[in-house]
N, C-alpha and C positions, 0 to 999 in steps of 0.2 A: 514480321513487323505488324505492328496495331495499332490500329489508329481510334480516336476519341472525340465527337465533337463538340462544340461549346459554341452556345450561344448565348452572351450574360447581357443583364438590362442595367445600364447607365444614365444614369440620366434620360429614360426613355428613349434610348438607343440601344440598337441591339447591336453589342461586338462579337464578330462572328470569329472561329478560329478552331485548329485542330492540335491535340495531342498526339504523338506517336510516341510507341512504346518500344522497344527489342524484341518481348515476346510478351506472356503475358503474366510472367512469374516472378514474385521476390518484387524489389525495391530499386527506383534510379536517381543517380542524381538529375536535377532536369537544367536544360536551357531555354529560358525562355527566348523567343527572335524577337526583335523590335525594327519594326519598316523605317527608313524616311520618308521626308515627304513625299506624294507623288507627283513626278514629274511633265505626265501625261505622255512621255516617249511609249510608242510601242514594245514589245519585250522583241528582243535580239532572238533569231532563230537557233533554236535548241536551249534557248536559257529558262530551264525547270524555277526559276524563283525563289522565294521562300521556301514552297513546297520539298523542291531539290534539298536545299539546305537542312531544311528539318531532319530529311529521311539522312543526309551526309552525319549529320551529328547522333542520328538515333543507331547508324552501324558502330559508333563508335562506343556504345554502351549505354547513352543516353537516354530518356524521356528527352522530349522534345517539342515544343509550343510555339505551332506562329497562330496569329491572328493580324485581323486587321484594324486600326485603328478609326475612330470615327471619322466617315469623309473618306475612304479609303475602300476598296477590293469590297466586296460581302457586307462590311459593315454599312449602319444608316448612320445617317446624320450627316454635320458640315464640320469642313478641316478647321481644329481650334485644337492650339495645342497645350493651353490648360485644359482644355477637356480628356486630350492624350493621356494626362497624367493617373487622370479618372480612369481611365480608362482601362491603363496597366495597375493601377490600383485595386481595380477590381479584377483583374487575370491572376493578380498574382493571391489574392485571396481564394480563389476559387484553387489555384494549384496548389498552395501551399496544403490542403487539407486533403487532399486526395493520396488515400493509401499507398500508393504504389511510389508517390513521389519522396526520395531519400532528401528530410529535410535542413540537414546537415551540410546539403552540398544544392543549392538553389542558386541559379545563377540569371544575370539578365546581360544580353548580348545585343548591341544597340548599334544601328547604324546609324550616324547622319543626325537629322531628328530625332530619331529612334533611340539613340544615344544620350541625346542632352536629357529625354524623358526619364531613361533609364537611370540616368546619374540622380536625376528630381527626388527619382522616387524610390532608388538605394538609399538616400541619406536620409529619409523621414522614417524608413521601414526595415527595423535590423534583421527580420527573417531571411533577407536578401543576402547569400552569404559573400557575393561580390559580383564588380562589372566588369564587364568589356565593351569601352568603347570607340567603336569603328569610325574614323573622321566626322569626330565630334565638334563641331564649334564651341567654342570657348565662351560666344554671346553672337547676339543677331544682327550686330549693325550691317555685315553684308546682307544680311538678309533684307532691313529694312531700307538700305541705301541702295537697292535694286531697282528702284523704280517709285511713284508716288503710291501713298496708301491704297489710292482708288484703285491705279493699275496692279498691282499685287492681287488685289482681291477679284478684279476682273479676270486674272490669268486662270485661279485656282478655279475660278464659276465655270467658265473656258473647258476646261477638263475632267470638269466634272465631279471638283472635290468639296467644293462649295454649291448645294444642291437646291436652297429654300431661297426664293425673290428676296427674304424679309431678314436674311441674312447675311451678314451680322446686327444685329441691330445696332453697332457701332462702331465705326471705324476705329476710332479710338482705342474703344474697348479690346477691339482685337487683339491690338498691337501689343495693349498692355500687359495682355494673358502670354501673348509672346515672351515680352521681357520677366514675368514672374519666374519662367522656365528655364533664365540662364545658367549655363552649368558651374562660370566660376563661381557662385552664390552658393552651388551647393557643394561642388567636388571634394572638399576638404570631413564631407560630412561622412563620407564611405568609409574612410579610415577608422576602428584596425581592422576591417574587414578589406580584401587584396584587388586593385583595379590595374585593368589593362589599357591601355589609351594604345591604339592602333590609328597609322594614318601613312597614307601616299605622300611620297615626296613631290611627288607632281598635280596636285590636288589646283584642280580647276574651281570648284567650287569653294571649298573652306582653305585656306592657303593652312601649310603645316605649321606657322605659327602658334598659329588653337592649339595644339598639341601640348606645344613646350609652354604655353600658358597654362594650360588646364596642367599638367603635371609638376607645375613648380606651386601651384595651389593644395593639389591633393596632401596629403598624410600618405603615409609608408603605411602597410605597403603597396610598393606604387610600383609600373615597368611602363617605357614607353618603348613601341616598338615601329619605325621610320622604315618603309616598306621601296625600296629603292626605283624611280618612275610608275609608282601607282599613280592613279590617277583618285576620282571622289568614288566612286562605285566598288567599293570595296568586297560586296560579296560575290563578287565574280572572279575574285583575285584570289587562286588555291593556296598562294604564300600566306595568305594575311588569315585563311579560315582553317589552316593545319598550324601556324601563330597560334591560333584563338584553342583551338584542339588542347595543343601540348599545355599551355598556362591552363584550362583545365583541370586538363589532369595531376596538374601540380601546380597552382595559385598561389602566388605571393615568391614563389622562386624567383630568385636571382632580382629580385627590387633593391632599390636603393634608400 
């Protein structure tokens, strides 16, 4: 296994993030990882991460790309998730060109946040040859009916995801970059290229409604797949990342 590092400038941020290879020969298809947001929870003992994940998908034949998004793990800057969008805009430009990566087969796999991104910026960007996404919200009002503008932004400072005093420069502002990145707005834009919407039937944080909203928006081809007492944390869950595996290896199978 091989690994590749990357460090790209955004916005005068630097998103930090690693490529793994198989070996170091010929061409892969690649998956790119997409985080959500950070929680601030400690990691659970023995949970290898993104990192675990990458290497789980790169035995499978893969190339395989995590990084962290602005506000996040390695990366600089403050949590904004129009800026995310930027952010995987520029990851997937940087992968897309690199010889070893099979451009035919380019995938982005998204959790959570990490997902609504990944839907944003599938449908503006057809290199993208389709998603997966991992309990994805539909839109943010649970997001933003969690608390007042101020406490939200004080929780993320709190943790450390929100890093500069003089940020945001707008409350407002914030929230609106929030709403630009809702996924029903864009979901339907992925089609005819093949999306997977995965989710926990027991989803604490996004309830599995989002699901069946975000797939009665998409275009064909489409698969929704309802993971029976999952919860939101979905890349800890071997059903829902051997799911994501097989659609893979054969995208757009069995959709409706």
């Amino acid at each position: 296994m091989y690994r590749d590092f990357i460090v790209l400038q955004v916005d005068g941020i630097s998103i930090v993030g690693q490529i793994l290879l198989p070996d170091d020969k010929g061409r892969y298809p690649l998956v790119c990882l997409c985080h959500g947001a950070p929680s601030g929870s400690p990691p659970e003992p023995g949970d290898g991460g993104y990192p675990a994940l990458a290497e789980q998908f790169c035995r499978e034949g893969f190339a395989a790309c995590f990084f962290n998004f602005r506000g996040a793990g390695d990366s600089s800057g403050n949590l904004d998730f129009l800026g995310w969008t930027r952010d995987l805009q520029a990851v997937v430009e940087h992968l897309y060109h690199l010889e070893y990566v099979e451009k035919s087969r380019f995938y982005l796999v998204g959790f959570s946040a990490g997902a609504a991104t990944s839907i944003y910026v599938a449908s503006k960007d057809e290199r993208i040859s389709g998603v997966a996404a991992c309990a994805c919200p539909a839109h943010f009002g649970l997001f933003t009916e969690s608390g007042s503008p101020q406490s939200i932004i004080d929780r993320y400072r709190d943790i450390g995801a929100i890093r500069d005093d003089d940020f945001p420069p707008s409350l407002n502002g914030w929230f609106d970059n929030l709403e630009q990145v809702t996924p029903l707005k864009y979901v339907d834009g992925i089609s005819p290229r093949p999306l997977l919407l995965v989710h926990g039937s027991d989803d604490e944080t996004v309830p599995v409604d989002h699901a069946h909203s975000l797939y009665e928006k998409a275009g064909n081809p489409r698969k929704l797949i309802v993971v029976d007492g999952a919860g939101h944390r979905l890349r800890r869950e071997d059903r829902v990342i051997n799911a994501v595996l097989d659609w893979l290896k054969s995208p757009g199978a069995d959709s409706s």
